[in-house]
DRENGU-208341 format. One record per residue: residue number from 1; residue in one letter; x negated, y negated, z negated of N, C-alpha, C, O in turn. Coordinates in Angstrom, 3 decimals. Example, Ala and Ser with C-alpha at 12.3 -4.5 7.8 and 13.67 -1.06 7.14 Angstrom:
<site pos="1" code="a" n_x="-13.190" n_y="5.690" n_z="-7.800" ca_x="-12.300" ca_y="4.500" ca_z="-7.800" c_x="-13.200" c_y="3.300" c_z="-7.800" o_x="-14.236" o_y="3.319" o_z="-8.465"/>
<site pos="2" code="s" n_x="-12.850" n_y="2.250" n_z="-7.080" ca_x="-13.670" ca_y="1.060" ca_z="-7.140" c_x="-12.900" c_y="-0.030" c_z="-7.870" o_x="-13.409" o_y="-1.138" o_z="-8.039"/>
This chain:
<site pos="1" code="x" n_x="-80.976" n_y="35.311" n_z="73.235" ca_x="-80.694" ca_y="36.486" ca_z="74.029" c_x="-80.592" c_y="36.089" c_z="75.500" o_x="-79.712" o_y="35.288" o_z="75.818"/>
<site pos="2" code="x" n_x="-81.478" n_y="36.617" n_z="76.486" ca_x="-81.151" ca_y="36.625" ca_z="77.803" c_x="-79.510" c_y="37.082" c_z="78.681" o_x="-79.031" o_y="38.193" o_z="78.910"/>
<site pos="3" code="x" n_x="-79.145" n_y="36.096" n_z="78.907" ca_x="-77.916" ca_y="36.557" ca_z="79.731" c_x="-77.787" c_y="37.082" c_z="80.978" o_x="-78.181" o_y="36.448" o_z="81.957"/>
<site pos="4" code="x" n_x="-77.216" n_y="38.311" n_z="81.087" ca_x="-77.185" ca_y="39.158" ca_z="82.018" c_x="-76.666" c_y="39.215" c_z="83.328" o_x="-75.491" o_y="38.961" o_z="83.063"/>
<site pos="5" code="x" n_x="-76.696" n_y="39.361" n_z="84.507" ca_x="-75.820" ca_y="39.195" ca_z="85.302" c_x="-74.900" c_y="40.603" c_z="85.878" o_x="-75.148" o_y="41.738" o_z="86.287"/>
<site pos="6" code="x" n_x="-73.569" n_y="39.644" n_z="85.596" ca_x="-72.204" ca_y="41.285" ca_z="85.429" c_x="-72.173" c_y="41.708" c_z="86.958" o_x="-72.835" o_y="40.943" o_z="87.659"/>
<site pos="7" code="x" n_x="-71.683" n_y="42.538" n_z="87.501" ca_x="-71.321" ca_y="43.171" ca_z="89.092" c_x="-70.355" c_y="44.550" c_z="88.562" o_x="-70.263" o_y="45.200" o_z="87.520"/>
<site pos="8" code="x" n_x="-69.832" n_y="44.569" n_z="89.667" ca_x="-69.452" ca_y="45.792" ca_z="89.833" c_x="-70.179" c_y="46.940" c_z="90.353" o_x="-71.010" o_y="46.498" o_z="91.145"/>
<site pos="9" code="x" n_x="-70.238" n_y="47.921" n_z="90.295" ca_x="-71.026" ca_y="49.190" ca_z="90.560" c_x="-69.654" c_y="50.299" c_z="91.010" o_x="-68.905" o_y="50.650" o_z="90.099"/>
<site pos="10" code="x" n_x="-69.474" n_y="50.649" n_z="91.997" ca_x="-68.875" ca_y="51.772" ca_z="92.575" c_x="-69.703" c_y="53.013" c_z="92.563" o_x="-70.421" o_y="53.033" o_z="93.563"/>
<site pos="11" code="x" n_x="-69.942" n_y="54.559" n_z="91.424" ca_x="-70.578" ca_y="55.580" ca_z="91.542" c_x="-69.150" c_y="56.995" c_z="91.729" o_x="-68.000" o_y="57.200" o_z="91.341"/>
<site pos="12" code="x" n_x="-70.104" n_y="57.585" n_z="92.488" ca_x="-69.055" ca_y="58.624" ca_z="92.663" c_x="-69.115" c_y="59.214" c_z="91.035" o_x="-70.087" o_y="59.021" o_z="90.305"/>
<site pos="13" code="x" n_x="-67.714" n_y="60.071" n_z="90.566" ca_x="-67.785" ca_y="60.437" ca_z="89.573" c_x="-68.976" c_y="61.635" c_z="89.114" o_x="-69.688" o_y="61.503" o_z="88.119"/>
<site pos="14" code="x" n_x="-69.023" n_y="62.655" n_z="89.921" ca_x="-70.089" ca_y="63.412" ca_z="89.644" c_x="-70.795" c_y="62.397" c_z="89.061" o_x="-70.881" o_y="62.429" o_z="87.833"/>
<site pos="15" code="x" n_x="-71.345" n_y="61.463" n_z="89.682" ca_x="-73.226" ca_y="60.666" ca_z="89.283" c_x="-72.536" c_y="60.012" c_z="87.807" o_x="-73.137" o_y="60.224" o_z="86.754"/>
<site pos="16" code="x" n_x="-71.493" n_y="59.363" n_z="87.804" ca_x="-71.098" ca_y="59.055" ca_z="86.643" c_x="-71.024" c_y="60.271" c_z="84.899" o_x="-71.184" o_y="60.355" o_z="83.681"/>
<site pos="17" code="x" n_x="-70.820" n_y="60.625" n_z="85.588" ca_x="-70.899" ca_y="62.215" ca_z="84.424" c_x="-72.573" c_y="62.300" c_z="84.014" o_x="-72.893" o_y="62.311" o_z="82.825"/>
<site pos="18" code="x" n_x="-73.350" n_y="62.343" n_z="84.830" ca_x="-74.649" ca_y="63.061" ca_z="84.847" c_x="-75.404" c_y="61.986" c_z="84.221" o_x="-76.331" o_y="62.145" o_z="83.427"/>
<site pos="19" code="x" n_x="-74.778" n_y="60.507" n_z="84.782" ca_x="-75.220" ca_y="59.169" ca_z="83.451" c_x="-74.753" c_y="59.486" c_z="82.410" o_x="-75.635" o_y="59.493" o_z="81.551"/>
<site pos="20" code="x" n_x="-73.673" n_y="59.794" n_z="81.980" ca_x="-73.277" ca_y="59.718" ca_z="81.010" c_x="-74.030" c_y="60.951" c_z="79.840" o_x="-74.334" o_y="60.902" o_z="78.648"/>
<site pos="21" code="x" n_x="-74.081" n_y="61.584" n_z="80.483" ca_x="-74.707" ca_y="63.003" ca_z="79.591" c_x="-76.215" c_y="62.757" c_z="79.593" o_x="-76.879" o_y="63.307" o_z="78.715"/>
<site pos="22" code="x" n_x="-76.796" n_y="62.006" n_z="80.468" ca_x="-78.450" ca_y="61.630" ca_z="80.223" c_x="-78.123" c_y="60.160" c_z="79.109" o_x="-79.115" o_y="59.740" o_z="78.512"/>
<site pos="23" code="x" n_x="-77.230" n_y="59.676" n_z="78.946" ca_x="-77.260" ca_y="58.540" ca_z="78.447" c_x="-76.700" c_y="59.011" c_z="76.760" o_x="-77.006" o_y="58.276" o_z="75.821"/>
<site pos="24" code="x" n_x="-75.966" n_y="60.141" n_z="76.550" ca_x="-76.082" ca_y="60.604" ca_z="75.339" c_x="-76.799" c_y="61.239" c_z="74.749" o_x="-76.780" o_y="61.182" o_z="73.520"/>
<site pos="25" code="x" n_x="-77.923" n_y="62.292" n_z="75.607" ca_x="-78.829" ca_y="62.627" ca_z="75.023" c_x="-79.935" c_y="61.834" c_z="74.835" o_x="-80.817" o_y="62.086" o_z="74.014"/>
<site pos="26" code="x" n_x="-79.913" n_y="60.745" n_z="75.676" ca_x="-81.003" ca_y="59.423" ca_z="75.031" c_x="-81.098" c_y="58.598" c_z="73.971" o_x="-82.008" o_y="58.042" o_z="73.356"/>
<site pos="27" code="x" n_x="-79.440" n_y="58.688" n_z="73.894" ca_x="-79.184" ca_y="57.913" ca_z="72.646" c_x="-78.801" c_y="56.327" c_z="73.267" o_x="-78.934" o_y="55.288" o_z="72.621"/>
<site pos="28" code="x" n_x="-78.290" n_y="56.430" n_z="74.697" ca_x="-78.198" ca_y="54.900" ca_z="75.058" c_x="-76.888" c_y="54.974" c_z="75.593" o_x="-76.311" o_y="56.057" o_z="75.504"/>
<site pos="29" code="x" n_x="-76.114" n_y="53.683" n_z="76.322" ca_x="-75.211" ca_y="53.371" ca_z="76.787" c_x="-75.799" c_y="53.707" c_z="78.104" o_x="-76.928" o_y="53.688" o_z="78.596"/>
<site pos="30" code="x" n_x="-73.936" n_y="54.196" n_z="78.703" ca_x="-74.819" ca_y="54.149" ca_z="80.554" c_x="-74.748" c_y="52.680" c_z="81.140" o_x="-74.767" o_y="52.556" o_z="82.365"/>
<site pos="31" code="x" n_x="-74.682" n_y="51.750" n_z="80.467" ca_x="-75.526" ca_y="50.501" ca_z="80.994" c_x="-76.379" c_y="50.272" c_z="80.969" o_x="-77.065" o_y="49.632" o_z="81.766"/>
<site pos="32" code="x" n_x="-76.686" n_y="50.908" n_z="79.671" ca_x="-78.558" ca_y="50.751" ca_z="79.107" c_x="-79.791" c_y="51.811" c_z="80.042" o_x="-80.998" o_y="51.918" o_z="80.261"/>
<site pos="33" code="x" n_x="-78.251" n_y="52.536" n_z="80.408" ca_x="-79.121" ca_y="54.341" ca_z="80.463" c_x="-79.911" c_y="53.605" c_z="82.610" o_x="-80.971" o_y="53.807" o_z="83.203"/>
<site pos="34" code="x" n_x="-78.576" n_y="52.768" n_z="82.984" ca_x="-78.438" ca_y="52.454" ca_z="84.122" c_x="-80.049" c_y="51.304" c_z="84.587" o_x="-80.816" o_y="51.244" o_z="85.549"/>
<site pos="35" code="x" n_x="-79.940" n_y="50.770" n_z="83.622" ca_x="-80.603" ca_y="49.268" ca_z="83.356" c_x="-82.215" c_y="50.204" c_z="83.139" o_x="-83.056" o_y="49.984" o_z="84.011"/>
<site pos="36" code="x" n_x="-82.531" n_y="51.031" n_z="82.202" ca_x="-83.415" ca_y="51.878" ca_z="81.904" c_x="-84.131" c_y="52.574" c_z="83.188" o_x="-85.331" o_y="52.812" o_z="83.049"/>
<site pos="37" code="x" n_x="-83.624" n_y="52.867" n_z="84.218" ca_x="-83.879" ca_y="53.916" ca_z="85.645" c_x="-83.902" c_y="52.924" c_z="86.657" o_x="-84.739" o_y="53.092" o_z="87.543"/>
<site pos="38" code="x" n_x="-83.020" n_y="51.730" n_z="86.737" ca_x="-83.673" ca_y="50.741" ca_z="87.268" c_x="-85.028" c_y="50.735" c_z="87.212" o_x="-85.846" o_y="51.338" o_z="87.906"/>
<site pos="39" code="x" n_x="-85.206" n_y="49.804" n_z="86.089" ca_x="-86.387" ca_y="49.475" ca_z="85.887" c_x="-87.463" c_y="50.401" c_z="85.684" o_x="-88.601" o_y="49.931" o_z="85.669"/>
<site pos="40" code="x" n_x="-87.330" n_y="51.427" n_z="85.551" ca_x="-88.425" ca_y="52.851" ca_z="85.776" c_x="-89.001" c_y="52.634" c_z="87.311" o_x="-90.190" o_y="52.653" o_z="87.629"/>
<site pos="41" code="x" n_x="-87.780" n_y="52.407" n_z="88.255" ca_x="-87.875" ca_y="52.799" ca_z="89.645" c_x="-89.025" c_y="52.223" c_z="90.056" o_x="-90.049" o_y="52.710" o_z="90.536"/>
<site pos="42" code="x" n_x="-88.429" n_y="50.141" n_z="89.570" ca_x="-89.226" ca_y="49.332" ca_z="90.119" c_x="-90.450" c_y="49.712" c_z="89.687" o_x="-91.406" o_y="49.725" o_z="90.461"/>
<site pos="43" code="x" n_x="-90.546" n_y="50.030" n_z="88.527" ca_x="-92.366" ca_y="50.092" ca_z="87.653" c_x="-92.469" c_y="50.951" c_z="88.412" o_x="-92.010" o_y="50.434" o_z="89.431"/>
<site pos="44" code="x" n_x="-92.888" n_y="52.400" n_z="88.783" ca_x="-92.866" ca_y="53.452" ca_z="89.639" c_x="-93.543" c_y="52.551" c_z="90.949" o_x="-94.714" o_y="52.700" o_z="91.298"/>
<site pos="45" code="x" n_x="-92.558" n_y="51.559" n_z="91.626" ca_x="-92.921" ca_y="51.281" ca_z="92.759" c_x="-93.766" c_y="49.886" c_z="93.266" o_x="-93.971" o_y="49.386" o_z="94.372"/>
<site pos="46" code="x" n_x="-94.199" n_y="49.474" n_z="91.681" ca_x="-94.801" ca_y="48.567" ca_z="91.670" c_x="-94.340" c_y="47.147" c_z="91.390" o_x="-95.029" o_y="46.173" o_z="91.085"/>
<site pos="47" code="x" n_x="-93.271" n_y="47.224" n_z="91.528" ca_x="-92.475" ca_y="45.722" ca_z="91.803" c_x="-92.094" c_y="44.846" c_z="89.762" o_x="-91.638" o_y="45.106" o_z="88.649"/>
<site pos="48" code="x" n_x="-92.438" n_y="44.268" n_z="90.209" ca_x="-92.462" ca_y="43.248" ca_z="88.612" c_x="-90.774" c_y="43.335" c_z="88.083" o_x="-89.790" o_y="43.694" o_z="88.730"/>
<site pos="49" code="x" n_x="-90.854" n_y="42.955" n_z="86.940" ca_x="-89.593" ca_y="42.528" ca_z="86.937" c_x="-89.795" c_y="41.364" c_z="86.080" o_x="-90.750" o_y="41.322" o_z="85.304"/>
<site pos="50" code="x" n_x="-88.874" n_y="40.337" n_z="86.189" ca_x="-88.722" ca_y="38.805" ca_z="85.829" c_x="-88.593" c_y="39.142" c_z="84.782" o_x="-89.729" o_y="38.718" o_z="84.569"/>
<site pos="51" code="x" n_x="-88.299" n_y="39.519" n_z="83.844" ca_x="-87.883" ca_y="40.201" ca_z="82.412" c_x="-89.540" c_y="40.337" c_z="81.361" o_x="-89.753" o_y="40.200" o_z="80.157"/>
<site pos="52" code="x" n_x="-89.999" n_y="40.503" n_z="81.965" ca_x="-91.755" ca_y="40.535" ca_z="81.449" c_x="-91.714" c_y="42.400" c_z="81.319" o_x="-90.940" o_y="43.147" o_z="81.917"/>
<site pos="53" code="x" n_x="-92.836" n_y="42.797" n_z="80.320" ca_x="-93.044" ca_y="43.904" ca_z="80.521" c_x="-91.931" c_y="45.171" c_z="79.809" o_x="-91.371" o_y="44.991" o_z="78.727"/>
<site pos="54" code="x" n_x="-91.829" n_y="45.926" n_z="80.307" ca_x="-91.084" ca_y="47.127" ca_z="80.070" c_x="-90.674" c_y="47.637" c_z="78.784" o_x="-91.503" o_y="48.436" o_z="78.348"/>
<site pos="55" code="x" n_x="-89.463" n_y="47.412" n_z="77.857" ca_x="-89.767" ca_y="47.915" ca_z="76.549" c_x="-89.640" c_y="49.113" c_z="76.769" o_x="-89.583" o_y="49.482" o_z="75.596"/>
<site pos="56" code="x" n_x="-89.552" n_y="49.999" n_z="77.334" ca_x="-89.406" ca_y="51.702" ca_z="78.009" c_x="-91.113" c_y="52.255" c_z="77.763" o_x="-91.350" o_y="53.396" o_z="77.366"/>
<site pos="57" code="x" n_x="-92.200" n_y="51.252" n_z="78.069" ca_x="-92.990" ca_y="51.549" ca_z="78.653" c_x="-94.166" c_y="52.043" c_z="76.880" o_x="-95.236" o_y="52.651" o_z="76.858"/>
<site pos="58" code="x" n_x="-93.330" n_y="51.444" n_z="75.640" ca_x="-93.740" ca_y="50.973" ca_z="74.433" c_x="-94.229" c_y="52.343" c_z="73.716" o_x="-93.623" o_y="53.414" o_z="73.682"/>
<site pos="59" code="x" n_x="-95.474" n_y="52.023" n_z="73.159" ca_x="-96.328" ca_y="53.499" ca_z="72.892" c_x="-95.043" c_y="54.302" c_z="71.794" o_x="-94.107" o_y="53.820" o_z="71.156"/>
<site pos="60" code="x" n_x="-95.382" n_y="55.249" n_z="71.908" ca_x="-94.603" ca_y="56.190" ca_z="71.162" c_x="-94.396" c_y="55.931" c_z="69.901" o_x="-95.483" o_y="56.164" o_z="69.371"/>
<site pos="61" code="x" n_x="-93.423" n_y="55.480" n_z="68.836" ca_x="-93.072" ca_y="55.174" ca_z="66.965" c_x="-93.483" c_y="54.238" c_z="66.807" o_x="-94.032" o_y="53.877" o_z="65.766"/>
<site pos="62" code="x" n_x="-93.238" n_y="53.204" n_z="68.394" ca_x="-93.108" ca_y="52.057" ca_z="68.495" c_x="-91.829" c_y="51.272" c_z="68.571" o_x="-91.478" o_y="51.707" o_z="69.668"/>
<site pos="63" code="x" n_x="-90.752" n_y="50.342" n_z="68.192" ca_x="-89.842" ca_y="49.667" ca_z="68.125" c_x="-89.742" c_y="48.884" c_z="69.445" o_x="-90.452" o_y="47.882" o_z="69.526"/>
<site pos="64" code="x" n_x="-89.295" n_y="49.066" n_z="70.041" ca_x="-88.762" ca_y="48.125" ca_z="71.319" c_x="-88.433" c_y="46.842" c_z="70.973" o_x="-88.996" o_y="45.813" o_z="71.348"/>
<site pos="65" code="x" n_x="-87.061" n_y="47.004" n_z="69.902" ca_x="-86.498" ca_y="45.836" ca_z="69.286" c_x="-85.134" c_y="45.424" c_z="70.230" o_x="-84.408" o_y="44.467" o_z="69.961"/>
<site pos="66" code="x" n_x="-84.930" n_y="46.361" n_z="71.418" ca_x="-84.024" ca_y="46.437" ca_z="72.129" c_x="-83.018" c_y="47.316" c_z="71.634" o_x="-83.206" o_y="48.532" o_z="71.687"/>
<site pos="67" code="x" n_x="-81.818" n_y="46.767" n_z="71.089" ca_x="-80.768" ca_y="47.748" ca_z="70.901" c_x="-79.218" c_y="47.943" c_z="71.571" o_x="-78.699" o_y="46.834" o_z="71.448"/>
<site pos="68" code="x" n_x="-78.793" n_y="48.344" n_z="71.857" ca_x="-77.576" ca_y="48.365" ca_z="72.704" c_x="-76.791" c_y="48.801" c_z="72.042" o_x="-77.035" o_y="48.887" o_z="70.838"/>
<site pos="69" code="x" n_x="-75.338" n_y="49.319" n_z="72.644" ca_x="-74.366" ca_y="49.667" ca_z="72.042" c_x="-74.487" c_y="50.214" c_z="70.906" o_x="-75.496" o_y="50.918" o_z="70.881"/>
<site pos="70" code="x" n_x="-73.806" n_y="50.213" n_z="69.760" ca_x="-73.878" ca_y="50.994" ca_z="68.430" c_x="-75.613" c_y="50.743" c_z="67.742" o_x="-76.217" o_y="50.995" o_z="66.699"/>
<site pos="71" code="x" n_x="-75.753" n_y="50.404" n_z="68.438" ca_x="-76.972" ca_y="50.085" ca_z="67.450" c_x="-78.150" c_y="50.918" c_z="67.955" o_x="-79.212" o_y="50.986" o_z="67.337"/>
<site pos="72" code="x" n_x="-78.010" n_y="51.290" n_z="68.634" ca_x="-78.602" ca_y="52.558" ca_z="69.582" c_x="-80.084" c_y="51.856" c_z="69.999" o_x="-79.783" o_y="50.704" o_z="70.311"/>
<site pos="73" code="x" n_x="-81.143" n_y="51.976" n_z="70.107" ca_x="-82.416" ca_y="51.892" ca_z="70.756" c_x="-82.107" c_y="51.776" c_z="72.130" o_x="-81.260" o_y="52.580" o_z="72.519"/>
<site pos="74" code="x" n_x="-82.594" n_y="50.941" n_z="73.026" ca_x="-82.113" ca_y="51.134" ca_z="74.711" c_x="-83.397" c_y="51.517" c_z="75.288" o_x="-83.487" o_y="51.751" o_z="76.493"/>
């Protein structure tokens, strides 16, 4: 397993709510949900990520193999 690097994140609560409710109807953690829109952004804007390619990006009733909290798909 790749080890992650921890930080703190200061969000106003509104934005925290609006993760949280996109992150339950996804079925992810808002770390995952957080980590997920990241990496949308960068793909969006071109920029690689060290991580290799996108499991977000994985054809549709396809398995990522990425799971997060509860067992959840990320």
């Amino acid at each position: 397993m790749v080890e992650k690097k921890a930080f703190l994140l200061r969000l106003d609560p509104a934005l925290w709510t609006a993760l949280e409710r996109l992150a339950e109807s996804e079925l992810r953690s808002v770390n995952a949900q957080i980590e997920f829109l990241l990496r949308d952004a960068l793909s969006r804007r071109g920029v690689g990520s060290a991580r290799g390619p996108n499991p977000a990006a994985a054809p549709p009733g396809t398995a990522s193999g990425n799971r997060g909290r509860y067992g959840k798909v990320d």
